[in-house]
NUNUTI-833123 format. One record per residue (C-alpha): residue in three letters; x, y, z. Coordinates in nm, 3 decimals. Example, Ala and Ser with C-alpha at 12.3 -4.5 7.8 and 13.67 -1.06 7.14 Angstrom:
BEGIN
residuo ALA	px 1.230	py -0.450	pz 0.780 .
residuo SER	px 1.367	py -0.106	pz 0.714 .
END
This chain:
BEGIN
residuo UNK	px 6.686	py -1.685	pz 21.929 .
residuo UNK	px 6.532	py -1.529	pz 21.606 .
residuo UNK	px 6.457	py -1.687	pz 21.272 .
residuo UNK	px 6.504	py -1.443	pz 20.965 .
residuo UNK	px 6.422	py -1.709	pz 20.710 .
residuo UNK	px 6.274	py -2.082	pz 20.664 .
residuo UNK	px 6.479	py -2.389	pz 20.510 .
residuo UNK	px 6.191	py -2.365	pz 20.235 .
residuo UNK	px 6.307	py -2.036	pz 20.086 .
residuo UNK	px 6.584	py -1.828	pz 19.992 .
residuo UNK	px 6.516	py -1.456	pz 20.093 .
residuo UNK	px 6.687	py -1.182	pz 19.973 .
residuo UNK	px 6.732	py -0.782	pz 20.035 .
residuo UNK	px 6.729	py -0.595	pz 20.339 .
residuo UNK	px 6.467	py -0.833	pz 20.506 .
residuo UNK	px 6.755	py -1.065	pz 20.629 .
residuo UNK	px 6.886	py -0.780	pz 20.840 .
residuo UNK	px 6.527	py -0.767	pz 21.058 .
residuo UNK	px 6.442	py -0.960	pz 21.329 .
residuo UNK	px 6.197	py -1.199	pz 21.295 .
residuo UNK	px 5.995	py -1.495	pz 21.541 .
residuo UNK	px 6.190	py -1.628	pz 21.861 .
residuo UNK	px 6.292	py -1.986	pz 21.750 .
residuo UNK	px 6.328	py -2.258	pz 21.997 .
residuo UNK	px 6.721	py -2.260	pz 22.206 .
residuo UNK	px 6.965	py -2.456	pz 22.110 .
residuo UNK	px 7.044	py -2.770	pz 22.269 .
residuo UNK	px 7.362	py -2.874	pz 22.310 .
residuo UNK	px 7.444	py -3.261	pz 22.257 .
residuo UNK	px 7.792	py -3.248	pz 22.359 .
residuo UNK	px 8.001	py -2.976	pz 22.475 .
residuo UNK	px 8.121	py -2.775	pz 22.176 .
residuo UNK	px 8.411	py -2.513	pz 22.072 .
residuo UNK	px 8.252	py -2.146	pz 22.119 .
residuo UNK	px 8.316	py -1.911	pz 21.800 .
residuo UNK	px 8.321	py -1.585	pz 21.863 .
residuo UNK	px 8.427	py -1.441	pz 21.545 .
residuo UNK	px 8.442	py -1.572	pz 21.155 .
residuo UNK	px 8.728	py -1.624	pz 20.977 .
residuo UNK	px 8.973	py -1.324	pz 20.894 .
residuo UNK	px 9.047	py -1.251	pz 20.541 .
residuo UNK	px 9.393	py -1.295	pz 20.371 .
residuo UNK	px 9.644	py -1.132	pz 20.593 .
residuo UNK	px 9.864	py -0.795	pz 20.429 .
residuo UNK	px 10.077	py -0.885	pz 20.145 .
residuo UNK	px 10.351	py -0.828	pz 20.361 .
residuo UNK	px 10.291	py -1.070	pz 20.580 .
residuo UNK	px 10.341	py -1.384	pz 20.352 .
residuo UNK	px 10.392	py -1.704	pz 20.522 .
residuo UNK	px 10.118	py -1.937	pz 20.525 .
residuo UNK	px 10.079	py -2.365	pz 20.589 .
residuo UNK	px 10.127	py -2.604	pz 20.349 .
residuo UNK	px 9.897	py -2.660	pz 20.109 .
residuo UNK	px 10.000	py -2.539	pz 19.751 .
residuo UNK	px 9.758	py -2.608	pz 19.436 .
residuo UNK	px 10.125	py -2.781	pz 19.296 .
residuo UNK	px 10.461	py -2.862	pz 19.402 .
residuo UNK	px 10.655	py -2.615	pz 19.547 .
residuo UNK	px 10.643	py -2.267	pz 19.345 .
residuo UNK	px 10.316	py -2.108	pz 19.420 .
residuo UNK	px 10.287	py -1.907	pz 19.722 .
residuo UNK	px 9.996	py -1.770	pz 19.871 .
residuo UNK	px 9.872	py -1.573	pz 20.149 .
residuo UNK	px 9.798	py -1.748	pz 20.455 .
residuo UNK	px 9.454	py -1.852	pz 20.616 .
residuo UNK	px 9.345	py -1.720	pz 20.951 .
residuo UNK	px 9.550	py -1.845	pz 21.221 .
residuo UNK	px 9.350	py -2.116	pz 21.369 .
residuo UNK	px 9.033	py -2.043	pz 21.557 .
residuo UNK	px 8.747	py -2.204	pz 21.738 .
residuo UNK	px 8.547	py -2.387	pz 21.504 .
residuo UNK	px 8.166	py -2.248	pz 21.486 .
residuo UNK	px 7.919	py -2.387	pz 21.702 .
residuo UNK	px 7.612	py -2.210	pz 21.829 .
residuo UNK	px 7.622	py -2.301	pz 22.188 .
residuo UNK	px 7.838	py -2.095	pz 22.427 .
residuo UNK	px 7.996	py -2.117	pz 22.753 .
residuo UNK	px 8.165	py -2.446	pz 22.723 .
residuo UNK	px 8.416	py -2.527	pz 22.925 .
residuo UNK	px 8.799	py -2.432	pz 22.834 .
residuo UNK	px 8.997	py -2.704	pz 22.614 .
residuo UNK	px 8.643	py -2.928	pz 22.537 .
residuo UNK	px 8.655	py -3.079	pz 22.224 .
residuo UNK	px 8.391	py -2.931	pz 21.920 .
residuo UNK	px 8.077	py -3.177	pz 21.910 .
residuo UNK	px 7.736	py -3.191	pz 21.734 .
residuo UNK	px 7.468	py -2.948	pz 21.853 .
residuo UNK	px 7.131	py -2.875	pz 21.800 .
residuo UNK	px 6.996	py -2.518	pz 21.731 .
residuo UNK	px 6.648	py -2.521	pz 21.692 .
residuo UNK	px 6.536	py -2.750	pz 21.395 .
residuo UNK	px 6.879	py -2.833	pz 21.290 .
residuo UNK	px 7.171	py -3.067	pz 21.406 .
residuo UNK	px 7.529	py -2.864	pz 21.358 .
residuo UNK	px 7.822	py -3.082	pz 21.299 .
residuo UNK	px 8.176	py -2.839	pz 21.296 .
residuo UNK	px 8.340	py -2.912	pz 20.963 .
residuo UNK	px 8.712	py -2.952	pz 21.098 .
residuo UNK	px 8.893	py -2.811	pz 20.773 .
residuo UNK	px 8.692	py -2.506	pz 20.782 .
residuo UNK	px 8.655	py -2.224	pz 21.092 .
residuo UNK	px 8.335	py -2.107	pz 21.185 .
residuo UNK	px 8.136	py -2.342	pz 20.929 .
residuo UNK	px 7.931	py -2.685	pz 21.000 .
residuo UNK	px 7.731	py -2.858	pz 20.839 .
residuo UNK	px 7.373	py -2.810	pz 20.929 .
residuo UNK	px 7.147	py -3.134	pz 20.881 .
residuo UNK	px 6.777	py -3.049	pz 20.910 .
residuo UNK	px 6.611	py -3.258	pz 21.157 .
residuo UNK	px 6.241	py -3.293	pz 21.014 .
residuo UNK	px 6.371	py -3.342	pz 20.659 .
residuo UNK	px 6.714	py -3.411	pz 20.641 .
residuo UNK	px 6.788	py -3.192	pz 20.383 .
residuo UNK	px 7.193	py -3.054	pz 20.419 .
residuo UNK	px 7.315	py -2.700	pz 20.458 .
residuo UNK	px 7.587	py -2.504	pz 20.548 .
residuo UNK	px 7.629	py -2.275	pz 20.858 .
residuo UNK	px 7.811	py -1.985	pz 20.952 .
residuo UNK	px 7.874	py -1.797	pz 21.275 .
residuo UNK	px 7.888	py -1.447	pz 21.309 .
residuo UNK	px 7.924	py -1.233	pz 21.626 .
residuo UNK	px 7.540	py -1.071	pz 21.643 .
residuo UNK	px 7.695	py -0.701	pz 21.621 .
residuo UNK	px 7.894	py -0.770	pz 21.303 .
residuo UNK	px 7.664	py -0.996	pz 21.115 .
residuo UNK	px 7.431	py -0.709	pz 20.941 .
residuo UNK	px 7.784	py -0.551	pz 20.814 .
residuo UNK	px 7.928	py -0.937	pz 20.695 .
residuo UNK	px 7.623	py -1.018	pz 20.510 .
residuo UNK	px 7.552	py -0.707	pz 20.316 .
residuo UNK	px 7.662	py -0.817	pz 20.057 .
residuo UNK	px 7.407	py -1.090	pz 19.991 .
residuo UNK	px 7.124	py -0.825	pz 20.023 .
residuo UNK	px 7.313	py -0.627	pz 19.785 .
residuo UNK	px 7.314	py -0.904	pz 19.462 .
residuo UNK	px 7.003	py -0.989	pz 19.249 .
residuo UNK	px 6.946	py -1.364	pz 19.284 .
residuo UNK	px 7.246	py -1.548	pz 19.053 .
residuo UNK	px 7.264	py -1.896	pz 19.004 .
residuo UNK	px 7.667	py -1.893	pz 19.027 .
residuo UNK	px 7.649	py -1.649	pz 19.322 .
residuo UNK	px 7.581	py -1.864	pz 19.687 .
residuo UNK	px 7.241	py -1.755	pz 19.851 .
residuo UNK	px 7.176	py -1.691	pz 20.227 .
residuo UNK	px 6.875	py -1.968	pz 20.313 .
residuo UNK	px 6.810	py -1.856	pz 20.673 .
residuo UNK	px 6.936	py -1.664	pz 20.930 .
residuo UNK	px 6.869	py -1.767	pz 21.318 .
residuo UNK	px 6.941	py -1.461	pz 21.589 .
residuo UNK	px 7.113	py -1.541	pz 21.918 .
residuo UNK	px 7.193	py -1.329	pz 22.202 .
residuo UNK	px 7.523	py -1.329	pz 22.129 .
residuo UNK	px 7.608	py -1.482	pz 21.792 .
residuo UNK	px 7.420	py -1.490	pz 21.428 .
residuo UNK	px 7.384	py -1.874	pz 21.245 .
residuo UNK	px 7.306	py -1.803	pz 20.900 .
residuo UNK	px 7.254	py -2.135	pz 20.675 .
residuo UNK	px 7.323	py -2.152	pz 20.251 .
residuo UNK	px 7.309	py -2.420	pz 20.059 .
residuo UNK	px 7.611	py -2.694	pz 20.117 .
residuo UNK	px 7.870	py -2.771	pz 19.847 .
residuo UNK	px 8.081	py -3.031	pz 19.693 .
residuo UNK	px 8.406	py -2.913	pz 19.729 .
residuo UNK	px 8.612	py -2.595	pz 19.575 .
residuo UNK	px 8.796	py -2.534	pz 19.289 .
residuo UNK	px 9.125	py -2.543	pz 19.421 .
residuo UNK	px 9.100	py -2.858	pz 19.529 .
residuo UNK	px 8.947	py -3.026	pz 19.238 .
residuo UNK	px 9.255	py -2.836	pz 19.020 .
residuo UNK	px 9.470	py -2.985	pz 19.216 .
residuo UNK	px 9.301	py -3.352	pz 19.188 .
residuo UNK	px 9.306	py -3.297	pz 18.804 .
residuo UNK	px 9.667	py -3.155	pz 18.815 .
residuo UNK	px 9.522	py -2.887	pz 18.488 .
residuo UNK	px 9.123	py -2.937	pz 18.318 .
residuo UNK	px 9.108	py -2.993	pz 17.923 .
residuo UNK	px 8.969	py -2.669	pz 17.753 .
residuo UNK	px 8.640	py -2.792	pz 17.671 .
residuo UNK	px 8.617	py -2.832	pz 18.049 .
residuo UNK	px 8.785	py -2.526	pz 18.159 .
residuo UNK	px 8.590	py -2.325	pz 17.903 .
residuo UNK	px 8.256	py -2.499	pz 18.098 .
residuo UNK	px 8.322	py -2.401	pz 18.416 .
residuo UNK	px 8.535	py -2.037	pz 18.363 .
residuo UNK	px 8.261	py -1.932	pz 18.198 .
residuo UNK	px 8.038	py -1.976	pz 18.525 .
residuo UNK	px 8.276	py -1.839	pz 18.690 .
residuo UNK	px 8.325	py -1.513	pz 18.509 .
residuo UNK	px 7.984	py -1.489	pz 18.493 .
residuo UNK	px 7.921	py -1.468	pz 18.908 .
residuo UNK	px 8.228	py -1.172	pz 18.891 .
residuo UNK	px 8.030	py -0.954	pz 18.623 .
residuo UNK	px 7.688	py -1.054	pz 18.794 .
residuo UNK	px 7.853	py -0.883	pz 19.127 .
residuo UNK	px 8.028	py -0.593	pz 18.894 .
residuo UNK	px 7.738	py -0.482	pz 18.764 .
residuo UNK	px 7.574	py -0.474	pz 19.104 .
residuo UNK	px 7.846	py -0.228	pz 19.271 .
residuo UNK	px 8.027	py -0.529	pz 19.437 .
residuo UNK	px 8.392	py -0.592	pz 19.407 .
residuo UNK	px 8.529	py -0.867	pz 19.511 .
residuo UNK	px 8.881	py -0.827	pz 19.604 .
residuo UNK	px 9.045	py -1.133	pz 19.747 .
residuo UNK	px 8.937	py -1.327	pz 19.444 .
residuo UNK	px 9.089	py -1.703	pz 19.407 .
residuo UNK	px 8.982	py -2.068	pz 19.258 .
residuo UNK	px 8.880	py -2.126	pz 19.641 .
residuo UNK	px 8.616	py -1.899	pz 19.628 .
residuo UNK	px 8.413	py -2.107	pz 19.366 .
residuo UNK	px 8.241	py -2.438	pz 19.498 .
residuo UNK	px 8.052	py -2.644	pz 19.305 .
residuo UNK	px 7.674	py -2.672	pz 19.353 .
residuo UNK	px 7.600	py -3.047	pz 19.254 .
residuo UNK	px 7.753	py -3.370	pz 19.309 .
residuo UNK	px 7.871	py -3.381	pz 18.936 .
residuo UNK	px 8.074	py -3.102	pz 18.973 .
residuo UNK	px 7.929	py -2.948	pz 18.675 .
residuo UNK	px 7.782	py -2.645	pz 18.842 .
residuo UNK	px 8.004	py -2.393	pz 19.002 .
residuo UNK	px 7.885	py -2.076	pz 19.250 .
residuo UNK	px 8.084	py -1.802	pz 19.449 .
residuo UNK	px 8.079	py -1.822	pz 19.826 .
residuo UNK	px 8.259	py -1.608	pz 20.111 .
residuo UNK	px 8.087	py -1.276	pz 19.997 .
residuo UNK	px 8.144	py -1.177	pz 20.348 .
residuo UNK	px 8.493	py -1.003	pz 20.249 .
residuo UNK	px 8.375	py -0.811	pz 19.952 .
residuo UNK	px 8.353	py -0.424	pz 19.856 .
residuo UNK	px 8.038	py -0.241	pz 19.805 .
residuo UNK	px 8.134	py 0.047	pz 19.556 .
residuo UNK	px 7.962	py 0.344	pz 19.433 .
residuo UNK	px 7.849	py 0.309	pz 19.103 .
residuo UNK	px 8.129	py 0.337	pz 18.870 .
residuo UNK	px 8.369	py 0.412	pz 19.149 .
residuo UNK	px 8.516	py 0.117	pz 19.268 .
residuo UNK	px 8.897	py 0.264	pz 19.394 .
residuo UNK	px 8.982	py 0.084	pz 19.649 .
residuo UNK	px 9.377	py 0.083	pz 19.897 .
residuo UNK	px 9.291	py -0.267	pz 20.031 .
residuo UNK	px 9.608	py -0.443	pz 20.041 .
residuo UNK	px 9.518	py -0.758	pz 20.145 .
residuo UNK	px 9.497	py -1.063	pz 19.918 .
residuo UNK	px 9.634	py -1.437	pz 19.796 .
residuo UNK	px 10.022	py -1.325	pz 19.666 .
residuo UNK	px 9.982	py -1.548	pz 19.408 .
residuo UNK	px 9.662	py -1.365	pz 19.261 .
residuo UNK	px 9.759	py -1.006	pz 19.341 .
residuo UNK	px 9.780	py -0.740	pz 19.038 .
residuo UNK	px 10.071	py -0.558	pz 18.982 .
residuo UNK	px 9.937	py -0.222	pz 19.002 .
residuo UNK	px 9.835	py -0.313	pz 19.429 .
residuo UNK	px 10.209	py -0.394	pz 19.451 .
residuo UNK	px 10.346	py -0.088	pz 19.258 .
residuo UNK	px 10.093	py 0.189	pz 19.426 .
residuo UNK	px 10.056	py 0.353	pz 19.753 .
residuo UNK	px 9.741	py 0.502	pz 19.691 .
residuo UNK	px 9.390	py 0.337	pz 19.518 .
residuo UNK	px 9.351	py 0.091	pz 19.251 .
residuo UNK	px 9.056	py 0.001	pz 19.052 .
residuo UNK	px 8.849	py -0.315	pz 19.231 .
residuo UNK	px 8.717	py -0.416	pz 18.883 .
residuo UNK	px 9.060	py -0.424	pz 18.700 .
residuo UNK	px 9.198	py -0.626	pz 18.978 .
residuo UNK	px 8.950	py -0.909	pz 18.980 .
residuo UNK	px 9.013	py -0.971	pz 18.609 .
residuo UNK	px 9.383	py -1.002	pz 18.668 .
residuo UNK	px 9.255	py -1.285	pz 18.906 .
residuo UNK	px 9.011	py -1.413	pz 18.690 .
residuo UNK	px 9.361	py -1.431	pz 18.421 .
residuo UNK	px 9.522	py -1.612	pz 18.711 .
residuo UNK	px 9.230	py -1.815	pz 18.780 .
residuo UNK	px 9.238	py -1.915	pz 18.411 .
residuo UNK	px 9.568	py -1.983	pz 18.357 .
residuo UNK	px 9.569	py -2.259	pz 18.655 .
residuo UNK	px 9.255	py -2.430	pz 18.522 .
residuo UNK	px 9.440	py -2.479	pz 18.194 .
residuo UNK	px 9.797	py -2.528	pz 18.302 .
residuo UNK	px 9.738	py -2.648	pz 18.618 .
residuo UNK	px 10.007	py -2.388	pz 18.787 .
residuo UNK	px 9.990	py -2.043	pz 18.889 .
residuo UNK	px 10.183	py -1.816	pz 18.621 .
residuo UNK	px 10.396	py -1.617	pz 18.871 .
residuo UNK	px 10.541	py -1.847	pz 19.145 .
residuo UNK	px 10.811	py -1.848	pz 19.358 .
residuo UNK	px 10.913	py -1.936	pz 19.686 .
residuo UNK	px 11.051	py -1.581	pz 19.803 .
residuo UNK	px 10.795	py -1.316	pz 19.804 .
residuo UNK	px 10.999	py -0.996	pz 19.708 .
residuo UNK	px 11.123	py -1.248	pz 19.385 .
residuo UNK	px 10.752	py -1.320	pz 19.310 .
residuo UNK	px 10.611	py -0.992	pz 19.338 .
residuo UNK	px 10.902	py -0.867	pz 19.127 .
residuo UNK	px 10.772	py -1.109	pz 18.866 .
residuo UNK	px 10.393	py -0.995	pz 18.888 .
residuo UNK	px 10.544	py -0.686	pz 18.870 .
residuo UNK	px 10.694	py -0.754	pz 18.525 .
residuo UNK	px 10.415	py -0.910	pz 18.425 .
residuo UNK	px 10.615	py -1.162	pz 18.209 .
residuo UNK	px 10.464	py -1.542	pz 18.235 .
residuo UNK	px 10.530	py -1.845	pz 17.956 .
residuo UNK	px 10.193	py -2.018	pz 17.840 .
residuo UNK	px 10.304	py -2.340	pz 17.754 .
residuo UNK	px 10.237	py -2.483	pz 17.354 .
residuo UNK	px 9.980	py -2.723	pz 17.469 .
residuo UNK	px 9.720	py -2.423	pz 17.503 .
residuo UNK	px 9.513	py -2.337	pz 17.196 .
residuo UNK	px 9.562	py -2.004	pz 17.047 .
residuo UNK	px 9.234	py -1.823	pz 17.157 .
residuo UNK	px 9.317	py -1.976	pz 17.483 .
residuo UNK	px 9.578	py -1.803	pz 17.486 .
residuo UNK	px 9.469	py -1.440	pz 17.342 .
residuo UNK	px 9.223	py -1.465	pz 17.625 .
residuo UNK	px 9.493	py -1.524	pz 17.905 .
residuo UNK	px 9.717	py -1.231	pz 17.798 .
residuo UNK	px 9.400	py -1.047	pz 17.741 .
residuo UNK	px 9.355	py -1.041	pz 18.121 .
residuo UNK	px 9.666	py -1.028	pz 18.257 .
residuo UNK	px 9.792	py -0.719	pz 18.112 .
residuo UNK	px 10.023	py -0.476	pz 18.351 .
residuo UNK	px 9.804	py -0.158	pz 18.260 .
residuo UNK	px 9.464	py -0.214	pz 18.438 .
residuo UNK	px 9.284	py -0.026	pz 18.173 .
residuo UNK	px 9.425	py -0.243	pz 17.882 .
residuo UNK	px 9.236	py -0.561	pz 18.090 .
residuo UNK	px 8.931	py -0.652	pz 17.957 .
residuo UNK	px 8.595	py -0.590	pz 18.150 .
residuo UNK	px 8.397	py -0.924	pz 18.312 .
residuo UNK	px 8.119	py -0.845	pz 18.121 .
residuo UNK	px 8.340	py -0.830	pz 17.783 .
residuo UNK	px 8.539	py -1.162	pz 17.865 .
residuo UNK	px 8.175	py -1.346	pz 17.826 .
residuo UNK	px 8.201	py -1.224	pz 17.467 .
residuo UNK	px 8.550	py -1.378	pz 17.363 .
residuo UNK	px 8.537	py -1.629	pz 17.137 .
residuo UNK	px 8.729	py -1.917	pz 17.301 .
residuo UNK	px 8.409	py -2.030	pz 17.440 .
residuo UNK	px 8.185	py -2.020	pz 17.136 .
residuo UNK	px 8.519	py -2.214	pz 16.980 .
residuo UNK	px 8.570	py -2.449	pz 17.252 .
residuo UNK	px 8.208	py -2.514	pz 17.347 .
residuo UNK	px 8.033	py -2.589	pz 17.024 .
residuo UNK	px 7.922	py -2.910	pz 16.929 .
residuo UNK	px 8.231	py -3.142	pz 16.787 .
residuo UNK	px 8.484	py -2.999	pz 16.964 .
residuo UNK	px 8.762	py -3.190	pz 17.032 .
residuo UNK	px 9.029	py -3.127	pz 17.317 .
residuo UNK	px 9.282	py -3.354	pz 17.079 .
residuo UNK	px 9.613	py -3.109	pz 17.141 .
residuo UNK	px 9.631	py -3.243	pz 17.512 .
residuo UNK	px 9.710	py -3.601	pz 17.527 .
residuo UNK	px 9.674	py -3.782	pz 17.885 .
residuo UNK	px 10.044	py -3.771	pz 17.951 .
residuo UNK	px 10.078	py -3.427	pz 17.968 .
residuo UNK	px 9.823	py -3.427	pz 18.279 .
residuo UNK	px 10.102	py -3.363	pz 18.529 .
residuo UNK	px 10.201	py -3.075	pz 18.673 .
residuo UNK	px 10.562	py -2.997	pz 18.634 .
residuo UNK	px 10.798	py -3.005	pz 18.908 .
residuo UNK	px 10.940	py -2.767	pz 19.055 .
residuo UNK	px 11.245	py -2.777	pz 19.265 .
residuo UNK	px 11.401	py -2.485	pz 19.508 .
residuo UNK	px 11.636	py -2.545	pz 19.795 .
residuo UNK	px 11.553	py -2.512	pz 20.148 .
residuo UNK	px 11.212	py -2.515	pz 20.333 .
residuo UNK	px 10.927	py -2.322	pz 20.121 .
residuo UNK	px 10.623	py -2.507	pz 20.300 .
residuo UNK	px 10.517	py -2.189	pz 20.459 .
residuo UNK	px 10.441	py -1.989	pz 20.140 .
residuo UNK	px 10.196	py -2.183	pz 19.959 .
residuo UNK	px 9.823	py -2.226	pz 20.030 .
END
């Protein structure tokens, strides 16, 4: 195995793609799950039907994960049906993180400091992590720590997290705006960061963004692995696939390209409308009906959110792509300066309207949402 990094730094650029030092073989403790490839990205639009496990009751679909695979560990040729275990790989102990394929969490042994790792098959790993090489260092954009070379496989270690977004909007059923203002703004701020540096992201969701610290205060993007690297100013792209509940209208209505940049700030509209309502705008339980209403591009912002709130919302989901605002210009709107100065008070939005509504539709709908 080969080391292309140390736990004490955080290189960047085209380095991580060389070879560096044999490290030490892994060890294995117990017999674990081989992973031959990462996860997939979101399946074709077309193809909706996914688990359970919707951001509110029933009403917001989304694509479906991966079907299940392997989870990552680094050692190979176990035998068939073994459970996943603990292994070691040189001078870390990797423990497979059951709600997440291809990903454990990597404890170092000499200082116990926690990371994450990811497994990649060696011949596609150059291609996966591009994208990392490609972005200046961003403090709300994840960074690759080290990257260990196997025969067969490529383990490549970042920094852990403390859960996503999705999950913490669904703890909080919908954030106050002096919160959501906090933590959007980080978040726009990793999607113009990667905008300006030729990188689109495409299958853009609340999942994407984990927080860095235990507070939950700090938020970076992770998964760059599915990204686009554009040319410059040329960032059409025909990729269809995506979360249905965060897809723009004009990748529905077109056969040919779209505009990358335009697309991610219809999610990022998405994105913001969950934080502050705590539901997806366009949701339904039947596709074709909730594509029809992206199409339309007709959603109700409910009276608790504050007026520049809502400019900004309707400022980003806009049908025409070119009527969106840019990342770079949402950083400018004044919500934030509004809702983030000193004194402000989130008084509109009393505790008991921190539910999410219900939402009630006959039959079985547990395989659209995510």
């Amino acid at each position: 195995m080969r080391s292309t990094g140390s736990g004490a730094s955080q290189p960047r650029g085209p380095a991580l793609l060389l070879p560096a030092a044999r490290a030490a073989p892994a060890k294995r403790l117990l017999d674990p799950d081989d992973a031959g490839a990462p996860a997939a990205k979101c399946p074709r639009l077309s193809e909706c039907a996914a688990p359970p496990d919707c951001l509110s009751p029933p009403g917001s679909p989304c694509g479906p994960p991966p079907p299940p695979a392997a989870p990552a560990a680094p050692a190979a040729g176990r035998a068939s049906g073994s459970a996943p275990g603990p292994c070691r790989l040189a001078g870390y102990l990797l423990l497979p993180l059951a709600e997440r394929d291809h990903v454990s969490r990597a404890l170092c042994i000499h200082t116990g400091r926690e990371l994450r790792c990811k497994v990649f098959p060696i011949k596609h790993y150059q291609d996966r992590i591009r994208p990392y090489a490609q972005l200046p260092s961003h403090r709300n954009i994840t960074g690759i720590v080290e990257v260990i070379l196997g025969d067969a496989k490529a383990y490549v270690f970042f920094e852990r997290d403390f859960g996503d977004m999705h999950s913490y909007v669904r703890s909080r059923k919908r954030l106050r705006e002096e919160e959501a203002a906090r933590l959007f703004k980080q978040i726009v701020s990793a999607v113009a960061h990667c905008h300006q540096s030729a990188v689109v992201l495409g299958d853009l969701k609340l999942r994407k963004f984990v927080f860095s610290t235990e507070e939950r205060n700090q938020l970076r993007l992770e998964s760059l692995e599915d990204t686009h690297i554009v040319k410059g100013e040329d960032d059409a792209l025909s990729d269809k696939h995506g979360c249905p509940a965060y897809v723009s209208p004009e990748i529905l209505n077109t056969t040919g390209s779209y505009s990358g940049r335009a697309a991610d700030v219809w999610s990022l509209g998405v994105m913001l409308y969950t934080l502050l309502v705590g539901r997806y705008p366009f949701h339904d339980s039947d596709p074709s009906t909730l594509f029809s209403k992206i199409r339309r591009g007709q959603f109700c912002v409910p009276d608790h959110v504050s007026p520049k709130a809502r400019c900004l919302i309707r400022s980003l989901l806009r049908r025409e792509p070119a009527e969106r605002l840019t990342a770079p210009e949402i950083l400018l709107h004044p919500w934030f300066e509004s809702v983030l100065e000193p004194g402000y008070s989130d008084s509109e939005i009393g505790t008991f309207d921190q539910v999410v509504p219900e939402y009630r539709e006959d039959g079985d709908v547990s395989s659209f949402f995510c």
